[in-house]
N, C-alpha and C positions, 0 to 999 in steps of 0.2 A: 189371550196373549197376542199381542201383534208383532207381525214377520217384517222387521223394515231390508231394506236393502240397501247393500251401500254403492256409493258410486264410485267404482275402478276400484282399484285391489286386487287382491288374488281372489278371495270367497266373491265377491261381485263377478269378476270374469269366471268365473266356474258355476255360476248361475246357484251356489248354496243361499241358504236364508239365515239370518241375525236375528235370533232371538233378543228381543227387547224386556233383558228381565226385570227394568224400573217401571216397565208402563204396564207389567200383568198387575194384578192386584188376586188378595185371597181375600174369600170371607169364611168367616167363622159360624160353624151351627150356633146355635145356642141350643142349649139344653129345654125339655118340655117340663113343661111342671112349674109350681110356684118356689120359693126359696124356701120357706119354712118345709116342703116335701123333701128338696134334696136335703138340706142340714139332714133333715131325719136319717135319711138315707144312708147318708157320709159317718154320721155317727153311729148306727147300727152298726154299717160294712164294718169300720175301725174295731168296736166292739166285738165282733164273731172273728177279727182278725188275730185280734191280742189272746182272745180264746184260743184259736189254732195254735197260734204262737206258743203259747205255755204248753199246751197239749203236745207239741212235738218237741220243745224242750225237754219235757220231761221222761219222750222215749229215748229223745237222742241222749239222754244223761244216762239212763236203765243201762242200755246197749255198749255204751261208755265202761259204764260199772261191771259190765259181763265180760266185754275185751280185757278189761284189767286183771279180774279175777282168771283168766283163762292165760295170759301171758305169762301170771308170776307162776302159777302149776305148772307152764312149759319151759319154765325160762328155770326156773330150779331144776328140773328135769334134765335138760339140756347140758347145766355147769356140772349136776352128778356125773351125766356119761364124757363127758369134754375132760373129765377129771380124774374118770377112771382110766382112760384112753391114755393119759399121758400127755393133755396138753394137743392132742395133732390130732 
């Protein structure tokens, strides 16, 4: 990155530095390996990803199915004694 300075101003009489952030420049890695490696790669990852994916779908449905069953037992529970009470 280069620190230009300007001339007069306030940042110049205070002797701070101006970042010049058109004249930095970035570069980019690039990846190791041939291309046909990473496809490999990318398609595998994707693959064990969609795995997980259903695989935790299907506990988070379980766990779903259990809160459910466990609410209507408490939630019938609840309007029996709410009913016996008199409403209060």
């Amino acid at each position: 990155m280069r620190i230009i300075r300007e001339q007069g101003g306030r940042d110049a009489a205070a002797g701070l530095p101006i970042y010049g952030a058109a004249d930095s420049t970035q570069k980019q890695k690039s990846g190791g390996g041939g291309e046909g490696s990473s496809d490999a790669k990318s398609g595998e990852g994707a693959k064990k990803l969609a795995k997980k994916g259903e695989e935790l779908k299907e506990e988070m449905d379980e766990l779903l199915d259990e809160i459910d069953n466990v609410l209507e037992e408490n939630a019938e529970e609840f309007v029996k004694n709410y009913v016996q009470r008199g409403g209060q």
